[in-house]
N, CA, C and O atoms as CSV, one atom per row, in Angstrom:
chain,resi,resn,atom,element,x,y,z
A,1,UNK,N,N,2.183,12.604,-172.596
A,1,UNK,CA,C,0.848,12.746,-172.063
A,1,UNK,C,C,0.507,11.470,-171.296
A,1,UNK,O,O,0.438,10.569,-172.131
A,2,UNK,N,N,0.256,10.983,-170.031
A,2,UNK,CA,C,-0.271,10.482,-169.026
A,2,UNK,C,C,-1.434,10.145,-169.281
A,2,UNK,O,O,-2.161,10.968,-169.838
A,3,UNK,N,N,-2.025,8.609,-168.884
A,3,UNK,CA,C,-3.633,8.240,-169.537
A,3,UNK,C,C,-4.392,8.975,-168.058
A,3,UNK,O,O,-5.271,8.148,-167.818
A,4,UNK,N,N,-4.467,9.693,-167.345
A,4,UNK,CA,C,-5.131,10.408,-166.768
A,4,UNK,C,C,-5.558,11.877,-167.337
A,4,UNK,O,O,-6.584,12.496,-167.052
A,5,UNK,N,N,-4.865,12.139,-167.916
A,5,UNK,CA,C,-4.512,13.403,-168.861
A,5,UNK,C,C,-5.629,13.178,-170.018
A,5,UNK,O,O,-6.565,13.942,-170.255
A,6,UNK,N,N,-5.335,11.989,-170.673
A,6,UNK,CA,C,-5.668,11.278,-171.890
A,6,UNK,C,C,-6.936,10.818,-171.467
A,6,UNK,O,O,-7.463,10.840,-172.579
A,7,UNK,N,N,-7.800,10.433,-170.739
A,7,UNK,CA,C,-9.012,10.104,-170.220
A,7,UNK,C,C,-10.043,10.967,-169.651
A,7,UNK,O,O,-11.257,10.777,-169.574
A,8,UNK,N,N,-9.111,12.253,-169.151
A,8,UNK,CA,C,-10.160,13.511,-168.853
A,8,UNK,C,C,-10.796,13.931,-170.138
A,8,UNK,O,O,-11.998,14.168,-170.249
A,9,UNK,N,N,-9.719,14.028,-171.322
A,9,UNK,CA,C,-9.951,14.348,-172.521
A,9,UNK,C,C,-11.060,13.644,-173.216
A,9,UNK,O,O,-12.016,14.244,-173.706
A,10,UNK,N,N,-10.958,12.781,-173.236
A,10,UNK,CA,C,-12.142,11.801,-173.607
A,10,UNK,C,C,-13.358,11.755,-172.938
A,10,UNK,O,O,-14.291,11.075,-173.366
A,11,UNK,N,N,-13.458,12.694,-171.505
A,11,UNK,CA,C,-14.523,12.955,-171.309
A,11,UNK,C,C,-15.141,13.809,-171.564
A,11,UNK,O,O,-16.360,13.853,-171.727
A,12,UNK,N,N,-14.155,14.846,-171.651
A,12,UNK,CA,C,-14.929,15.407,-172.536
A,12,UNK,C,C,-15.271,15.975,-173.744
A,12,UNK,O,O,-15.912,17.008,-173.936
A,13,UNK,N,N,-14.844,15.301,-174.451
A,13,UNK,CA,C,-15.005,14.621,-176.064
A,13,UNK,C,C,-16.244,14.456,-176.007
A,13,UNK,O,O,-17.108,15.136,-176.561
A,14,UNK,N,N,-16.397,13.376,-175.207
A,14,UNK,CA,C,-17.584,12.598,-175.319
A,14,UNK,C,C,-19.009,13.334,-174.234
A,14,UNK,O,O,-20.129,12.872,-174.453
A,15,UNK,N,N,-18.888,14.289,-173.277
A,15,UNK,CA,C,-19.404,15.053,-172.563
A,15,UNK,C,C,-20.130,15.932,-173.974
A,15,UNK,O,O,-21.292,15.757,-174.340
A,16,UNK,N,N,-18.998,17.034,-174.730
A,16,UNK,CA,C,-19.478,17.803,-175.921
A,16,UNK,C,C,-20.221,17.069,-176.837
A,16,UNK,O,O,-21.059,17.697,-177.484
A,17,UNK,N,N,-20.047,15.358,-177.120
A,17,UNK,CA,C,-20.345,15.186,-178.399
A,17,UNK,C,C,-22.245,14.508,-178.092
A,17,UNK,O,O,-23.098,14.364,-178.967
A,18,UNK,N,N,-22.373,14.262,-176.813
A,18,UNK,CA,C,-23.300,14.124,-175.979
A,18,UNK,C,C,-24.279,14.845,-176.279
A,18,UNK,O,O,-25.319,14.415,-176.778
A,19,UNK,N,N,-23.885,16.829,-175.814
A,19,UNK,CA,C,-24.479,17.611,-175.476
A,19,UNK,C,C,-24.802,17.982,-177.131
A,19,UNK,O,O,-25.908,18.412,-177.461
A,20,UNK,N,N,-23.855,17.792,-177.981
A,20,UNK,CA,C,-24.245,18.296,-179.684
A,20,UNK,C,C,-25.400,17.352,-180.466
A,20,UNK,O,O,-25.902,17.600,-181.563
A,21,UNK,N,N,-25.695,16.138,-179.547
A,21,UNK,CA,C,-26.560,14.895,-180.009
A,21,UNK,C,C,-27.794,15.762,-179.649
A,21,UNK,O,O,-28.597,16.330,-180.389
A,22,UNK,N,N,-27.716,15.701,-178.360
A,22,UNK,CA,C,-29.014,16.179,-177.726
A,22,UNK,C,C,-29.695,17.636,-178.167
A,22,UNK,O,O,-30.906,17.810,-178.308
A,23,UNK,N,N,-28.857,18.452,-178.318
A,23,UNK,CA,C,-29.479,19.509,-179.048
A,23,UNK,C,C,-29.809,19.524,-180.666
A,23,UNK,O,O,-30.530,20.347,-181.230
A,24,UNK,N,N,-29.075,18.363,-181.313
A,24,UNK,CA,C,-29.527,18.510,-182.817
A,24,UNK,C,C,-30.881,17.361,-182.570
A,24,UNK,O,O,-31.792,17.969,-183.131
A,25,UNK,N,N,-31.426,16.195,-182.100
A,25,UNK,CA,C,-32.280,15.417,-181.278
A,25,UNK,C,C,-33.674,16.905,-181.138
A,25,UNK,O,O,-34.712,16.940,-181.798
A,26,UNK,N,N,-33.227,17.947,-180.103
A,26,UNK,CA,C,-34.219,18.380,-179.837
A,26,UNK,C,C,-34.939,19.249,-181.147
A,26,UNK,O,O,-36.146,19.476,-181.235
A,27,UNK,N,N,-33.946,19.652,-182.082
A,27,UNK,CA,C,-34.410,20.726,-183.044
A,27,UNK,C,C,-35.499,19.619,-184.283
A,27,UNK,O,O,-35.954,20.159,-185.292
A,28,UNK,N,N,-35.745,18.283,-184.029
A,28,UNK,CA,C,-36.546,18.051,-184.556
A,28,UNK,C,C,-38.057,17.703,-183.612
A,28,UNK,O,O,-38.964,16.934,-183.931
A,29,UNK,N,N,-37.938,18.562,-182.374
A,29,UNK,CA,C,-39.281,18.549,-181.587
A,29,UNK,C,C,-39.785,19.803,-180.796
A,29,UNK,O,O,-40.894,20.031,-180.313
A,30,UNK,N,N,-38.633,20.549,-180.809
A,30,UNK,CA,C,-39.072,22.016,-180.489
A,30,UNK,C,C,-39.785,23.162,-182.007
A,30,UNK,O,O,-39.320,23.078,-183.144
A,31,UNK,N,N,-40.337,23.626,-181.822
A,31,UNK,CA,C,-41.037,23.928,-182.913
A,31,UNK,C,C,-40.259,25.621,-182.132
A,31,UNK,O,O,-40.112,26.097,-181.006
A,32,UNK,N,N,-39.893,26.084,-183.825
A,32,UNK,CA,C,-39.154,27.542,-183.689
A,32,UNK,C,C,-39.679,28.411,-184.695
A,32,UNK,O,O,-40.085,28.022,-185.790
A,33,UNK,N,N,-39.661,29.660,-184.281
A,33,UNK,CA,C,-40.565,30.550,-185.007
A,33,UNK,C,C,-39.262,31.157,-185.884
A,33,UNK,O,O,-38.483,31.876,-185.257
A,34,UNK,N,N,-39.099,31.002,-186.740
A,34,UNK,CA,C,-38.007,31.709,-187.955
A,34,UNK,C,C,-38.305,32.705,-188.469
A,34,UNK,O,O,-39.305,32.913,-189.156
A,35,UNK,N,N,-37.335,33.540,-188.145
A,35,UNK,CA,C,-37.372,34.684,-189.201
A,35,UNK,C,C,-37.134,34.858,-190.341
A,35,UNK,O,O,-37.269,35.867,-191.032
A,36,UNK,N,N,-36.737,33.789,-190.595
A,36,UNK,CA,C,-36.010,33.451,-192.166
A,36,UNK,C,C,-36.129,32.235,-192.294
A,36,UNK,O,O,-36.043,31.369,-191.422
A,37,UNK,N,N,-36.404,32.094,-193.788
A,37,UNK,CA,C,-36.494,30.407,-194.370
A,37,UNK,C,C,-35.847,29.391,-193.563
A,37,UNK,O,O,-36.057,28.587,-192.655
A,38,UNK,N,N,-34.753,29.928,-194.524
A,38,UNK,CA,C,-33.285,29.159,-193.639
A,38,UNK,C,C,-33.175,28.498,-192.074
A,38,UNK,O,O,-32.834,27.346,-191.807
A,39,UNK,N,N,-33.625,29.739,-190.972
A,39,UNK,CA,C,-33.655,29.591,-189.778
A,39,UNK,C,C,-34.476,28.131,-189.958
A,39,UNK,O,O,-33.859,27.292,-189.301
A,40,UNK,N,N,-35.459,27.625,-190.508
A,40,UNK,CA,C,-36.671,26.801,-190.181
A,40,UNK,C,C,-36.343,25.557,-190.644
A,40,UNK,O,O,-37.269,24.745,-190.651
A,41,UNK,N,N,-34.881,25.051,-191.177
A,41,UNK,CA,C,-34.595,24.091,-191.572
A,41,UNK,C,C,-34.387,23.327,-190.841
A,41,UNK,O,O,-33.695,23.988,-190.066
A,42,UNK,N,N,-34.443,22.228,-190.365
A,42,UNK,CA,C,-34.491,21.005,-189.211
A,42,UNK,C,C,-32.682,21.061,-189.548
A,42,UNK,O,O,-32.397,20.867,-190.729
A,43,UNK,N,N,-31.517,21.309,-188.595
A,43,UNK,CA,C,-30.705,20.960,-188.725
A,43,UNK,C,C,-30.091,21.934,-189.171
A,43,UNK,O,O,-28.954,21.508,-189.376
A,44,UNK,N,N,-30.146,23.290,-189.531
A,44,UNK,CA,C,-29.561,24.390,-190.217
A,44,UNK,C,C,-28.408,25.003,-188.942
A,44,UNK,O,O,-27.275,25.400,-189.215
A,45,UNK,N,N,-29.006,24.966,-187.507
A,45,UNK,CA,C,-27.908,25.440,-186.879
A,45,UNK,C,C,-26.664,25.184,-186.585
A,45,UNK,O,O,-25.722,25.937,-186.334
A,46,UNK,N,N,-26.789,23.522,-186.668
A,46,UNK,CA,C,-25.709,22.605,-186.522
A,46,UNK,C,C,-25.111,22.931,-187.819
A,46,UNK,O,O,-24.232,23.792,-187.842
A,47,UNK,N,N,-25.418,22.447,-188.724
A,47,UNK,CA,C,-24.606,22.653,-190.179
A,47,UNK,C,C,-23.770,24.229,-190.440
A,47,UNK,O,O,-22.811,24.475,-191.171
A,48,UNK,N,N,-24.609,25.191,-189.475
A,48,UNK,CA,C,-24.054,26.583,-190.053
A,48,UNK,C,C,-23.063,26.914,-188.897
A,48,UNK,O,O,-22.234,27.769,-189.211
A,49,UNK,N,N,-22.976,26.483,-187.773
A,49,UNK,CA,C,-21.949,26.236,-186.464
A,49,UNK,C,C,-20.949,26.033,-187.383
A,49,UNK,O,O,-20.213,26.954,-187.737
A,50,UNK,N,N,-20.851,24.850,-187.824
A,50,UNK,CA,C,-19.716,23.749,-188.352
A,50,UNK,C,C,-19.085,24.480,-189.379
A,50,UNK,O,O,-17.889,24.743,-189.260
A,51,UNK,N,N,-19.730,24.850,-190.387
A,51,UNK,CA,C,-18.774,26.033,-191.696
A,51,UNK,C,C,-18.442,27.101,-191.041
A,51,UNK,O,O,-17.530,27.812,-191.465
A,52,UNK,N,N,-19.167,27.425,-189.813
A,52,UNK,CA,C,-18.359,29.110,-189.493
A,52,UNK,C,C,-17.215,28.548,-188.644
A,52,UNK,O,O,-16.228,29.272,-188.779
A,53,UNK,N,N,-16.960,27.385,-187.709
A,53,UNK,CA,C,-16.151,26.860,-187.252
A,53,UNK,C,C,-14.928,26.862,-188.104
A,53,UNK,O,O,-13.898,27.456,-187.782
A,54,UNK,N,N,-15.123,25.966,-189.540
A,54,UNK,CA,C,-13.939,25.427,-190.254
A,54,UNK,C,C,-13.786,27.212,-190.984
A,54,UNK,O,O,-12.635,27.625,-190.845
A,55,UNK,N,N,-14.807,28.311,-191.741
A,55,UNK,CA,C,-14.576,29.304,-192.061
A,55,UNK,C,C,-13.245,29.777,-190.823
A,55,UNK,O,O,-12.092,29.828,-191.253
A,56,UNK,N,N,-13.463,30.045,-189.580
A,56,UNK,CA,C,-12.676,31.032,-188.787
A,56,UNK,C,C,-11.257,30.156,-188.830
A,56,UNK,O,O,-10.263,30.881,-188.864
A,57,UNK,N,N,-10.986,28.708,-188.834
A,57,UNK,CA,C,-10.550,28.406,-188.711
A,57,UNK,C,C,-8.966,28.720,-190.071
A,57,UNK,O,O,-7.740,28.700,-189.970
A,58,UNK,N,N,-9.720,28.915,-190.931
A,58,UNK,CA,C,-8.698,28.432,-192.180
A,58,UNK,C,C,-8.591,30.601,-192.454
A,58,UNK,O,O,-7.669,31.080,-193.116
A,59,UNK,N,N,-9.393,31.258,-191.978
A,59,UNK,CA,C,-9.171,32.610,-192.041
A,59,UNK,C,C,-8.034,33.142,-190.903
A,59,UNK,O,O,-7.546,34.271,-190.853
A,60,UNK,N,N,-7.822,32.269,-190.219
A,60,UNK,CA,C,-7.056,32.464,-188.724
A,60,UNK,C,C,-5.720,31.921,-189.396
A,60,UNK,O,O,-4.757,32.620,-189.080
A,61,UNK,N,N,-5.452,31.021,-190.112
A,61,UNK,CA,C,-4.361,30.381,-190.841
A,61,UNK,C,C,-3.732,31.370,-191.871
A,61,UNK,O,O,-2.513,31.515,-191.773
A,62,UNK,N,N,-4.282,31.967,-192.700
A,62,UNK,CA,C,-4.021,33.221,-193.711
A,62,UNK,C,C,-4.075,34.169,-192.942
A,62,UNK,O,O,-2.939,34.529,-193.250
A,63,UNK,N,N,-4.309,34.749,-192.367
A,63,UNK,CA,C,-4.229,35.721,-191.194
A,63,UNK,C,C,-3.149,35.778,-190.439
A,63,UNK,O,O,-2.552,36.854,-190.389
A,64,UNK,N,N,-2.622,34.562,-189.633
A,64,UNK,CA,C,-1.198,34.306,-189.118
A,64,UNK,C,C,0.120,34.369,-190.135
A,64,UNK,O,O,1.298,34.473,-189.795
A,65,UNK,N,N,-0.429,34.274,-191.490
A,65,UNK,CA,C,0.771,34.338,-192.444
A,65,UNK,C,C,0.895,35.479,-192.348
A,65,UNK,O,O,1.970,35.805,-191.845
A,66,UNK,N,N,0.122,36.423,-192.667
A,66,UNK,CA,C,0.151,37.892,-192.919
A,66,UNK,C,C,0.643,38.812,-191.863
A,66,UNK,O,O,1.212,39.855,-192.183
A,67,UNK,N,N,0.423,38.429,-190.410
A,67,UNK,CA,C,0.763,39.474,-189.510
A,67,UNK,C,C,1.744,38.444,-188.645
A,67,UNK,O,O,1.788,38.916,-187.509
A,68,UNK,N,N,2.441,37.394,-188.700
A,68,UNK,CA,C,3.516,37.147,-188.498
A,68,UNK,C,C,4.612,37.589,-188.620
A,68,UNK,O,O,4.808,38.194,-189.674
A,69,UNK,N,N,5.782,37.488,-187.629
A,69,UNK,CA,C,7.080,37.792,-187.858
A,69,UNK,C,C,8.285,37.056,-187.527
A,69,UNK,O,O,8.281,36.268,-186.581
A,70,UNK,N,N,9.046,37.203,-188.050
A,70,UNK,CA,C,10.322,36.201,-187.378
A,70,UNK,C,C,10.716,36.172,-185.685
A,70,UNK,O,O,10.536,36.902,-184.711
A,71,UNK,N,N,11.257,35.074,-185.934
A,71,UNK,CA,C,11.379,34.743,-184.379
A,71,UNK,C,C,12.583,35.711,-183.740
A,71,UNK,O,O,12.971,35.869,-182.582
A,72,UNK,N,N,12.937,36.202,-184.826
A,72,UNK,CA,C,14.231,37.273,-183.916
A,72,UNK,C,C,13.914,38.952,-184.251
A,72,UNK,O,O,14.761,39.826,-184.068
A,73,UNK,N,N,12.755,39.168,-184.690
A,73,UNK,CA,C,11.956,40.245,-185.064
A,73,UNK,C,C,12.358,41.068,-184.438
A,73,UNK,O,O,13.045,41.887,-185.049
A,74,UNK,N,N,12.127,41.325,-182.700
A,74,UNK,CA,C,12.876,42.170,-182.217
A,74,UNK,C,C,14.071,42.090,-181.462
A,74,UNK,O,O,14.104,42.235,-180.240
A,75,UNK,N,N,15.010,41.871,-182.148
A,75,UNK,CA,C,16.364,41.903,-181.984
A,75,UNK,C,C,16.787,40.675,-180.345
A,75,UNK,O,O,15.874,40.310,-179.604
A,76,UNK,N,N,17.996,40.328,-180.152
A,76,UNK,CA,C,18.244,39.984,-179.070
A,76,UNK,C,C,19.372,40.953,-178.412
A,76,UNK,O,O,19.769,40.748,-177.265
């Protein structure tokens, strides 16, 4: 990997981690009408992003075990 390669990346690292400041920043000044408790928690969207993130993530891992196949599966 090339530090041009390696420096786009970091922009946008830092572009996303920017844009995730600023929207958890705004949810303590936008006032939101909830339909649910939960919804009304200062910070609940960010936190519930992040477990469904790592959830899909580790369900996608057990999932690939299961409907995997060998690398010579269909014949050569």
């Amino acid at each position: 990997m090339n530090d041009s390669h390696r420096s786009g990346n970091r922009f946008w690292v830092l572009l996303m981690t920017i844009g995730c400041v600023v929207v958890l920043l705004l949810d303590f000044v936008i006032d939101r009408h909830a339909d649910a408790e939960l919804e009304g928690w200062t910070g609940f969207y960010p936190v519930f992003g992040s477990v469904a993130i790592v959830v899909l993530i580790l369900l996608s891992k057990i999932l690939r075990r299961i409907v995997s196949r060998q690398e010579d599966f269909y014949g050569d």
